[in-house]
N, C-alpha and C positions, 0 to 999 in steps of 0.2 A: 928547113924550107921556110921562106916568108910568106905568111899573109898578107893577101891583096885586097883591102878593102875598096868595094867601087861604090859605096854610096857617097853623095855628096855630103858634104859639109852643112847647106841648107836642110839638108832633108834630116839632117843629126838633130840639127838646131830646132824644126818643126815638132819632129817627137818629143824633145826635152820640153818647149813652151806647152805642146799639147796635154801632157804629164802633168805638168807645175797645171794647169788651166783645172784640170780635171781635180788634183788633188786641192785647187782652192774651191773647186764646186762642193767636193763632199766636205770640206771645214764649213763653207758657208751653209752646205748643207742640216749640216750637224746644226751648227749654231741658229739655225735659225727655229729647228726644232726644238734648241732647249728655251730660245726665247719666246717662243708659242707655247710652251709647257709651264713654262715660270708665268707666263700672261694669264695662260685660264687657270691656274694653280693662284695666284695674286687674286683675279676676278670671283673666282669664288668663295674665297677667304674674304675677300671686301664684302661681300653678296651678304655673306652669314655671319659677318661682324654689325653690318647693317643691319638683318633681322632681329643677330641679338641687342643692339641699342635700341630698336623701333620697341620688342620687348618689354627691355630695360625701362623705355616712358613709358609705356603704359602703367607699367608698375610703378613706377614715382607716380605718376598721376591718381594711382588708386590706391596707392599709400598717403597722400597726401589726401583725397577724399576721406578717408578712414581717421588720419590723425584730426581735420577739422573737426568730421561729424563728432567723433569723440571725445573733443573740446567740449563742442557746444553742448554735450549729454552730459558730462562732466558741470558745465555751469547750469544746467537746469537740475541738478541733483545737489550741488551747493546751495544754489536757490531753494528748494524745496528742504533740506535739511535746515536749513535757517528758518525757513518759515513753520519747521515743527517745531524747532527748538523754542520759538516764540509761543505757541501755542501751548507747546507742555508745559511754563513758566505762567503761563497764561492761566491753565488748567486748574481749577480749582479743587480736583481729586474730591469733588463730592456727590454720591446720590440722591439729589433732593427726594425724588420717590420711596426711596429704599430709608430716609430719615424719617418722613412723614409716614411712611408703613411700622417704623420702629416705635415712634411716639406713639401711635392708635394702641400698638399692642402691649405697650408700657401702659394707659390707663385706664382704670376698671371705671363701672358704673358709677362709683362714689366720688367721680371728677367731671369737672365739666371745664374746661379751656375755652376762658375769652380769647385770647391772643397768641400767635404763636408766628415769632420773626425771625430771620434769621440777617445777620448784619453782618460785611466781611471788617475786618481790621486787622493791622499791620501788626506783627508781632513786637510785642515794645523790646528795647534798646537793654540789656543785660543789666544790673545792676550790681554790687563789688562783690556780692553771694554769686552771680552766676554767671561770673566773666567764662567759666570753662563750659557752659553748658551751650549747645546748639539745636538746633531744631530740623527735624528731614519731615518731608511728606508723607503721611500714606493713605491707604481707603479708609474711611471710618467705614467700623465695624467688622475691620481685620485685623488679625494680631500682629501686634508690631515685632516687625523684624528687621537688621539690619539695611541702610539705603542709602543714597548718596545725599548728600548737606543740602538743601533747604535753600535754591536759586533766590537772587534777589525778585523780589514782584510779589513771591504767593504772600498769600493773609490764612488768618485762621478765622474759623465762623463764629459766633456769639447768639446762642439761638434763649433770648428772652419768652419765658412764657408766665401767664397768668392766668388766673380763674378760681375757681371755689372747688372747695372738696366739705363732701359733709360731715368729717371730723378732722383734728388734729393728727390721729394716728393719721387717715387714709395719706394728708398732703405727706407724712413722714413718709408712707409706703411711698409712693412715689417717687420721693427724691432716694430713696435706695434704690428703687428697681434702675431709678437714669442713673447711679454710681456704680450699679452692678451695670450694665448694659457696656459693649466693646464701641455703641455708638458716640458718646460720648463722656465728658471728663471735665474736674473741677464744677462740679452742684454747687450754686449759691442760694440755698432759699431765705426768705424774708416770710414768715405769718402775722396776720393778724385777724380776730374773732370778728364776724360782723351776722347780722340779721337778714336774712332773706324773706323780706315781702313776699304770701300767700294772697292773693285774692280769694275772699270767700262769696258763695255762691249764695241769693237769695232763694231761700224755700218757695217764697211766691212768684218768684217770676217775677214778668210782668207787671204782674200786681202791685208790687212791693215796691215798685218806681219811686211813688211818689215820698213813703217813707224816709225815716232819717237812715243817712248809711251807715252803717256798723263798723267799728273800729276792722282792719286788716289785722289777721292774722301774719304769724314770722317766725321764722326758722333758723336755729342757732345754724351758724355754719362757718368753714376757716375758708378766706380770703389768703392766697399766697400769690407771690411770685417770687420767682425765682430766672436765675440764668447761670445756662451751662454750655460749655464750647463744645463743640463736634471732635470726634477724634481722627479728623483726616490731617494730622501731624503726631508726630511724638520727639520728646524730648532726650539727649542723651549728653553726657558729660565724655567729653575730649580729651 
């Protein structure tokens, strides 16, 4: 038996575009979801790429604050190491209190010091005996111990002294106790005898003014000087 189809042809044709219309709604549908999804998915990924560059400068900026300031600390610390290095060169490695407390206790009552100097000068130029020998610094009146070579600049001191002693022996004690002493090194002395003027006293006083004056009494006694350098260096062969 046949089938009688009585719907029209139009109305085939209306359901088929209505179908196609509907099936482009939910494509466009779809697609428009995933490019609303790829949008805030892109916008937030932008969002937090920006945060991390915004980040990112601040840190170069306070990496860069960091790397100047520690420049400039770095040249105030070159600067200041230069200006020690000058200074330690400079330094003349001596006690003057601690040489003048050494001298008082080196001389007994049988001395008396007119004069006592101390002079710097450059260490002289080697000579063919002491081309190997060099010279380093150290404290006078400490034991020499190894140290580095003897900067261009320092000097060594020269301490000239004079006066009377009331014997030959005593100036001799002397110049041993300054050869034994760590204060200093190479004693040069020089003696010579001379008389020490006594003023004597008139019995009368007063009285006695007008009389003749009596010859001065005098007192044998040794006349030295001497000079010896400070031991704020020592010497060492190479």
């Amino acid at each position: 038996m046949k089938e009688l189809d009585f719907l029209p042809d139009w109305y085939k044709r209306d359901r088929r575009h209505q179908s196609h219309v509907r099936g482009q709604c939910v494509a466009l549908g779809i697609i428009f979801l995933v490019m609303m999804t790829f949008n805030l998915t892109a916008t937030h990924r932008a969002n937090r790429a920006s945060a991390d560059l915004s980040r990112t400068e601040n840190r170069r900026i306070l990496a860069e604050t960091i790397t100047y300031e520690f420049n400039q600390t770095t040249k105030a610390l070159n600067t200041l190491k230069a200006r020690a290095n000058l200074i330690e060169q400079l330094d003349s490695r001596i006690d003057v209190s601690a040489v003048l407390a050494e001298v008082s206790h080196l001389i007994d009552d049988t001395v008396v010091l007119r004069k006592v100097e101390l002079l710097a000068e450059p260490f002289p130029k080697a000579d063919e005996k002491e081309q190997k020998r060099s010279v380093a610094p150290r404290a006078a009146g400490k034991k020499e111990s190894s140290g580095e070579t003897l900067p261009a600049g320092h000097t060594r001191f020269l301490m000239p002294l004079s006066g009377i002693a009331a014997s030959p022996a005593d100036a001799v004690n002397l110049v041993r106790r300054l050869e034994e002493s760590s204060y200093f090194r190479r004693v040069q002395p020089s003696y010579s005898n001379a008389k020490l003027p006594i003023a004597a006293k008139s019995p009368g006083g007063a009285a006695d003014r007008g009389t003749a004056a009596k010859p001065q009494a005098s007192l044998d006694v040794t006349e030295f000087e001497m000079a010896c350098y400070l031991a704020n260096y020592k010497e060492r062969d190479e």
